[in-house]
Structure formats: structure tokens, C-alpha cells
C-alpha positions in Angstrom: 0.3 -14.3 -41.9 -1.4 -17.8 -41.7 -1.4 -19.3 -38.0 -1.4 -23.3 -37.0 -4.4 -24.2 -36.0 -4.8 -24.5 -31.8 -5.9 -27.2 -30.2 -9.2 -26.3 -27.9 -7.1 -26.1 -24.6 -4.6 -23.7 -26.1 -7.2 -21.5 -27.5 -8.9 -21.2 -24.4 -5.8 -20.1 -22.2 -4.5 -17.6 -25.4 -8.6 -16.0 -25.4 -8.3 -15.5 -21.0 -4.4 -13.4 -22.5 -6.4 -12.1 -24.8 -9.2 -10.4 -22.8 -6.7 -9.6 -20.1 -4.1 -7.3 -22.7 -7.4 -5.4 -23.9 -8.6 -4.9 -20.4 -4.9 -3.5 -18.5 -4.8 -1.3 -22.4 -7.8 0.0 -21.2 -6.9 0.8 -18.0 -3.8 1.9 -19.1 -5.2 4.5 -21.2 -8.2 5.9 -19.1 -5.0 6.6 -16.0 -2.9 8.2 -18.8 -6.5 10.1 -20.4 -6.3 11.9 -16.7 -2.7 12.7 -16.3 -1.7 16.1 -16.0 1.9 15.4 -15.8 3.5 14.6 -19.3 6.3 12.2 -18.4 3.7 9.9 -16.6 0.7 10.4 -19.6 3.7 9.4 -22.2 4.8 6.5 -20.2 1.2 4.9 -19.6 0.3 5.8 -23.5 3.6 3.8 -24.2 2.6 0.7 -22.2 -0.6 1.2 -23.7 0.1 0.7 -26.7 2.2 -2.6 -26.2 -0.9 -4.2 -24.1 -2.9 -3.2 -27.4 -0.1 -5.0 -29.6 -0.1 -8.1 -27.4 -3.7 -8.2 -27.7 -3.6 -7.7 -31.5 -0.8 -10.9 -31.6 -3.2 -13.0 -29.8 -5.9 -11.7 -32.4 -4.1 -13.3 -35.2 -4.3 -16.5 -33.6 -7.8 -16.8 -32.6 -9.2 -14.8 -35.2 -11.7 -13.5 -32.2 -12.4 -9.9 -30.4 -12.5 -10.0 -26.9 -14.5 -7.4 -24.5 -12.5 -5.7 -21.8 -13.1 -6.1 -18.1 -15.2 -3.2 -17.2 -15.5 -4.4 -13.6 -11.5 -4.5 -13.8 -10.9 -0.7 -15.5 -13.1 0.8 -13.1 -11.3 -1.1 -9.9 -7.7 -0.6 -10.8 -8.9 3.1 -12.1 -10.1 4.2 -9.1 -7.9 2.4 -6.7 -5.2 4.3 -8.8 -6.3 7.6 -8.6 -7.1 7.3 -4.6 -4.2 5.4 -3.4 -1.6 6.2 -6.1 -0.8 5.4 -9.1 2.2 3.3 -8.5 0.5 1.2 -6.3 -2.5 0.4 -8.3 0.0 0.0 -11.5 2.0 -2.3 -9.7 -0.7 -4.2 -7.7 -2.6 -5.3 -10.9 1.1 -6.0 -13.0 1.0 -8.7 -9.5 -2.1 -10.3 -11.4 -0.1 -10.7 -14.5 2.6 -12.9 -13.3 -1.0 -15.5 -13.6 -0.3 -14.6 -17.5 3.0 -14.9 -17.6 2.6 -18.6 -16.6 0.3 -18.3 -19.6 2.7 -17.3 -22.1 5.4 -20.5 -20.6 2.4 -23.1 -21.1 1.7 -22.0 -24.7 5.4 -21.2 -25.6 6.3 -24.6 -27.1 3.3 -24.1 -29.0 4.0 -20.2 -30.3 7.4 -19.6 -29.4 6.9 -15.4 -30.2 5.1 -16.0 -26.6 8.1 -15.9 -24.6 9.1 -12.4 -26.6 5.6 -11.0 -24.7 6.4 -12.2 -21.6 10.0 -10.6 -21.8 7.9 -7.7 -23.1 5.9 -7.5 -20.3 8.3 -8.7 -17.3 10.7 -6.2 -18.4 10.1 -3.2 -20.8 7.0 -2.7 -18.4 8.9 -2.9 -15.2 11.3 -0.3 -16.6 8.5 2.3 -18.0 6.8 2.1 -14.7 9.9 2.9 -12.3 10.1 6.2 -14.2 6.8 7.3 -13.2 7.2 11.1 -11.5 4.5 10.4 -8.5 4.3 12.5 -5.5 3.3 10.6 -2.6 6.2 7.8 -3.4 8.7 10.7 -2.2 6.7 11.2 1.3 6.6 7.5 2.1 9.1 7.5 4.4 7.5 10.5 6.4 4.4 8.7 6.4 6.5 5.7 7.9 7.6 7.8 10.4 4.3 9.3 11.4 2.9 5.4 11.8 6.1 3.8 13.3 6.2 6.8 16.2 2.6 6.9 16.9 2.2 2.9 16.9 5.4 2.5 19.0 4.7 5.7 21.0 1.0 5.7 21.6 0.5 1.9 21.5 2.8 1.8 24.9 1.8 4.6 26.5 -2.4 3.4 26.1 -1.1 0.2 27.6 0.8 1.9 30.2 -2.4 4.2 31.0 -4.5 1.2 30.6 -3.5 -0.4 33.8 -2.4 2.5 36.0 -5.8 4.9 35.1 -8.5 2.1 34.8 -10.8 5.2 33.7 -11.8 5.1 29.8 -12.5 8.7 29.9 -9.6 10.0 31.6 -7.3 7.1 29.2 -8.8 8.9 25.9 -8.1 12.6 27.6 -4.5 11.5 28.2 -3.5 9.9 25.5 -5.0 12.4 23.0 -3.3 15.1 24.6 -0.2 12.9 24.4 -0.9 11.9 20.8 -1.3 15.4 19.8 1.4 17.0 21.2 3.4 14.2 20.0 2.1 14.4 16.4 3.3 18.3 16.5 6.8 17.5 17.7 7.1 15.2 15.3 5.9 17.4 12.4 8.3 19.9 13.5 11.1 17.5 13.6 10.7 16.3 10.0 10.7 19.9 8.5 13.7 20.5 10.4 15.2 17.2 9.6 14.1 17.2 5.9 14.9 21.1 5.7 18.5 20.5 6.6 19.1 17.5 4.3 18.4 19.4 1.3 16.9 16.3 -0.2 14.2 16.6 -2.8 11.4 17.3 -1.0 9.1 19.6 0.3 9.8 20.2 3.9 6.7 21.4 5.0 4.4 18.4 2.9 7.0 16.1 4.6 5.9 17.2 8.0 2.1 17.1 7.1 2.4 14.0 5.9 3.9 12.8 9.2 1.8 14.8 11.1 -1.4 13.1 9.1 -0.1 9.9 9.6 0.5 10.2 13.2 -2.9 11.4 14.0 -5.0 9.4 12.0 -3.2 6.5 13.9 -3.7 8.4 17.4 -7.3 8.7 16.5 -7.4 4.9 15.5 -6.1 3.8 18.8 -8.4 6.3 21.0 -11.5 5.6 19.3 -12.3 2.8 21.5 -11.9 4.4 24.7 -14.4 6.7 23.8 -17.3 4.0 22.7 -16.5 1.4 26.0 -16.2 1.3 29.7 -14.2 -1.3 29.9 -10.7 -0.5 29.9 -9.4 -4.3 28.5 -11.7 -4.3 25.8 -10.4 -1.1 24.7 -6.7 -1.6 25.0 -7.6 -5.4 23.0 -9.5 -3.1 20.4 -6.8 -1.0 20.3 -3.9 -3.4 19.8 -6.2 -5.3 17.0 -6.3 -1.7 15.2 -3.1 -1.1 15.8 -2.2 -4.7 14.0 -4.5 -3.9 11.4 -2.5 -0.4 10.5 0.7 -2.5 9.9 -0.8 -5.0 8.1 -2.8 -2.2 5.5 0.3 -0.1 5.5 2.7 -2.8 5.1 1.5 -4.1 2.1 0.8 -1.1 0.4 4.7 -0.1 1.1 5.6 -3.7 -0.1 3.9 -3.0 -3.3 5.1 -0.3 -4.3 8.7 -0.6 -3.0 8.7 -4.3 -4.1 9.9 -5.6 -0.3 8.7 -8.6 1.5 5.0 -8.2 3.1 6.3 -10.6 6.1 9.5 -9.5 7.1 7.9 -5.9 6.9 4.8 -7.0 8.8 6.8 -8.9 11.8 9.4 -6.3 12.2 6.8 -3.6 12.9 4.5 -5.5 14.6 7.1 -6.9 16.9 8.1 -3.4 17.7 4.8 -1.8 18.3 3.6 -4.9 20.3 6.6 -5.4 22.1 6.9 -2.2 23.3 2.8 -2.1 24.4 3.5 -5.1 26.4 7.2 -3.9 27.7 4.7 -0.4 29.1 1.9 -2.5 30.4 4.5 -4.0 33.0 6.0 -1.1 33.8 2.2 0.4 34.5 1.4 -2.7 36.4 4.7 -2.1 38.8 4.2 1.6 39.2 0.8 1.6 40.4 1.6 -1.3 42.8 4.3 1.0 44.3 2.5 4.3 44.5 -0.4 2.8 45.2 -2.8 4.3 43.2 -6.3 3.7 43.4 -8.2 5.8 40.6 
């Protein structure tokens, strides 16, 4: 089929569509080249093969083969493979609403354009919310591992902070704490996710709480054990705590397509509030016991 010819503007923005359809049918094929599960290789061979046909339509116009992104398969491959498929999946279909702005600025030009975009704003989104992944069905019990040691831990360091004034003794207690905490709250989700009878597994539920709330316990601790001085600590420990919600909130908001910032305040509010709430209520009880460590 013969093709109008493009002026040089148009033909540039269709050869950057180009090279990005080759590169995600790259990607796109190496994840489904490692999937043991057969409903997720099927559904990541089917996108596939529609990047590869967008690619091949944008072929015909510039009569040109484009190299893939290797810098680009190897990122989104690994990222996918480490911190889920979903999210990596989702996090670089982010990236192509930049080519779908493509497709509207070249429409009048091709009008089949607008079919790709529909192509790839919809067919896509659909193929991809049947993917069968694992730790998508644990991330509320991660939630609940981070929420309960940020909004535990995070107050009672502050609370220890002032009333202790000993970095040594404020890492023994709050590990202790933390720990004991992180077990009680392992327990309760296999209990709670036990008696629900929901689809999942009620023991990886409570390790992935229990993970969660540890990892974050160690987070927070680690400073006391580096520094002497007890403010520096709790400020490193509030910055850590800040930097949890903000990694962890964006990960959840990709993958469960929620807002980053209304995420991000509500659980920083919480966690902070709370810290600052238990550093008063330190400061008051050592002034009326008296303590003097």
C-alpha cells in the first residue's frame, strides 16, 4: 500500500513511535520468554505481538528499521522481575502516555493513528489487569506491616527519644518493642486472613506482614546504633521513615492506579502525627516522674 509522503517533522516524531513499539515488543517478549505461568506468558505474547504490529504500521510509512532500546529492555526487565511484574508493566505503559500525545499530533496527518492509541490505551489496559501475580494479592499485608510499624514504632522512638536520652538503651527498647510487635502482628494476619477465607495464603500473608514490619523496625533503629546523639537519630529516623512512604506509596499507586499525593499525605500525616503526638507525651512524663537517665 503506497503512503503520502511526510513532511520532516512528522517523520521524526513517527521514527521516536517507531523505536519505542520495537523496544516495549522486546521487552514484552523477554518477561513473557521467562514466565512459568501460562495465563501471564499468553497475555505478554499477545501484547507482544500488537507492539510488533504497531511498529510494522509505522514501518510502512517511513520505509525505515529502527533498533530497540537495549538500555530500556534490560531496565524494565529487571525492575520487572525484582519488583513485580505489574509494576514494571504498568510503570513503563506511564511512559507511553508521551506516545500517545504522539499518535494525537500526527492523527490529522494518518488518521489509522488514533486506532493505535485506542489500541494501546485500552486493549493493553485490559490484557494487563488479567495478569495472575502473586505479590499483588499480599499488598495489603504488606500495608499493614508498614502502616503498624511506621505508626507504632515511629511514636514510640519519639516517645523513648526524650524520656531515655541513651542511644543504646533507645535501640534495645525499641527493637525489643519492634519485634515483639512484628510477631503479634504476624499472628494477627494469619488469624485474620485464616478466618476470612479469602484467597490467600494465610501463613505468606503473615510473613509478608511480618517482613514488612521488620524491615521498617530495622530502618528506624539503624540510627541509634551508628550515633550518640539522640536528636540526630530520631531526625534520621523520621527522614527514613518519610522515605518508606514515599518508595512504598508510589509503588502501591502504580500498580493500583491511585493518587501518589493523597496516598503520600494520608500516611505521612499519620505516622508523623502520631511521632509528634508521643514526643509530648514523653516530654510530660519525664517531667513528672522526674527521670534523670
Amino acid at each position: 500500500m503506497s503512503r503520502q509522503p511526510l513532511d520532516k517533522r512528522t517523520r521524526e516524531i513517527i521514527l521516536t513511535a517507531q523505536r519505542t513499539e520495537i523496544t516495549e515488543h522486546c521487552i514484552y517478549e523477554r518477561l513473557a520468554r521467562s514466565m512459568r505461568n501460562p495465563q501471564n506468558k499468553e497475555i505478554l505474547q499477545r501484547i507482544s505481538r500488537d507492539e510488533l504490529t504497531h511498529y510494522k504500521f509505522w514501518k510502512e510509512y517511513t520505509g525505515r528499521d529502527m533498533e530497540p532500546s537495549r538500555l530500556k529492555i534490560t531496565y524494565y526487565y529487571i525492575l520487572s522481575r525484582i519488583l513485580g511484574l505489574t509494576f514494571g508493566i504498568k510503570l513503563m505503559e506511564k511512559g507511553e502516555e508521551k506516545a500517545q500525545h504522539i499518535y494525537e499530533r500526527v492523527s490529522d496527518t494518518i488518521p489509522e493513528a488514533k486506532e493505535i492509541q485506542k489500541d494501546e490505551d485500552v486493549h493493553e489496559h485490559e490484557l494487563i489487569a488479567l495478569l495472575d501475580e502473586e505479590k499483588l494479592k499480599y499488598v495489603g499485608s504488606i500495608v499493614l506491616g508498614l502502616n503498624d510499624a511506621l505508626v507504632e514504632l515511629l511514636g514510640a522512638l519519639a516517645g523513648f527519644t526524650l524520656t531515655l536520652q541513651r542511644t543504646s538503651l533507645i535501640a534495645m527498647v525499641g527493637l525489643i518493642t519492634g519485634i515483639a510487635a512484628s510477631l503479634s502482628m504476624a499472628a494477627s494476619e494469619y488469624l485474620s486472613t485464616k478466618s476470612e477465607g479469602i484467597d490467600q495464603n494465610p501463613v505468606k500473608a503473615s510473613v509478608y506482614t511480618g517482613i514488612a514490619y521488620v524491615g521498617t523496625v530495622l530502618l528506624l533503629i539503624f540510627p541509634y546504633l551508628l550515633f550518640d546523639a539522640y536528636y540526630v537519630c530520631l531526625g534520621i529516623a523520621l527522614f527514613n521513615a518519610v522515605m518508606v512512604i514515599v518508595v512504598f506509596t508510589f509503588y502501591v499507586s502504580v500498580v493500583q492506579d491511585v493518587s501518589f499525593k493523597r496516598r503520600f499525605l494520608e500516611m505521612a500525616l499519620i505516622s508523623l502525627g502520631i511521632a509528634g503526638i508521643t514526643f509530648v507525651i514523653g516530654f510530660f512524663l519525664r517531667m513528672f516522674f522526674n527521670i534523670d537517665l
